[in-house]
N, C-alpha and C positions, 0 to 999 in steps of 0.2 A: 625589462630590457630585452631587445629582438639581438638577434646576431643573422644578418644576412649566409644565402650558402645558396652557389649555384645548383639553378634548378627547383628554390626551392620556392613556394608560392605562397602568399599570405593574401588571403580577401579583407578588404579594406571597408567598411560600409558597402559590402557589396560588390564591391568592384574586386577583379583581380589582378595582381599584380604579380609578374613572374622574373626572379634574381636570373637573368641571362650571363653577367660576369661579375668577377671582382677586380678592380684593378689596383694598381699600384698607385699612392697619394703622397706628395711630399708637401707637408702643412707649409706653411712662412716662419713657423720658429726651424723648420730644415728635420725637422722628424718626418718618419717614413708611416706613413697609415694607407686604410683600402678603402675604396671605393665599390659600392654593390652598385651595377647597372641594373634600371629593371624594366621588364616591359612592360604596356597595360594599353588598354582601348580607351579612348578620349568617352567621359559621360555624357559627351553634346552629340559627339555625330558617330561617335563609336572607331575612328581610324586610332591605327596603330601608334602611340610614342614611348620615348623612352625618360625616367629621368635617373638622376644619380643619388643614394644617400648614403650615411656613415655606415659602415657593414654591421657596428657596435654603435646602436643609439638607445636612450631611454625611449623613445615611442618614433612609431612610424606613422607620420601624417605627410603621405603625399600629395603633390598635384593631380587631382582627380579628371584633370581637360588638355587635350594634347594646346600645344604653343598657342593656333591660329584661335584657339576659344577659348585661352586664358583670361579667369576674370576672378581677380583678386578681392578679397570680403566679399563675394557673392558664393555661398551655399550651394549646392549640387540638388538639384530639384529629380525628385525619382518619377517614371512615368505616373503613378499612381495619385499625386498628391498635385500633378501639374494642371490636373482637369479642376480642382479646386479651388 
């Protein structure tokens, strides 16, 4: 289990990811929980996004490609392996 904390950085395969804030969440049962904002560089073209996850989760598997090169069941291909 991770517990998010601003500032605080976890490399993901490589990639980094950095907890910018935590915010205030109110689920649909009307309970109050947080949300960890984080930043990170897109693995396609390397621009900046952000996304959101539980502050308290069993594993942290982010979006590793900002919005415009979102591409869902396709794997994150590392410069090294792309010549192959």
């Amino acid at each position: 289990m991770f517990e998010a904390r601003v500032d605080g950085v976890i490399i993901y395969q490589g990639q980094e990811y950095t907890c910018t804030a935590l915010e205030p969440y109110r689920r649909q049962d009307g309970t109050l929980s947080e949300l960890a904002r984080w930043t990170a560089s897109c693995a396609h073209c390397g621009e900046p996004f952000t996304i959101t996850t539980p502050v308290k989760a069993n594993r942290f598997q982010p979006n590793r490609r900002c919005p415009a090169h979102h591409w869902p069941g396709h794997k994150v291909t590392t410069p090294s392996r792309r010549g192959k």
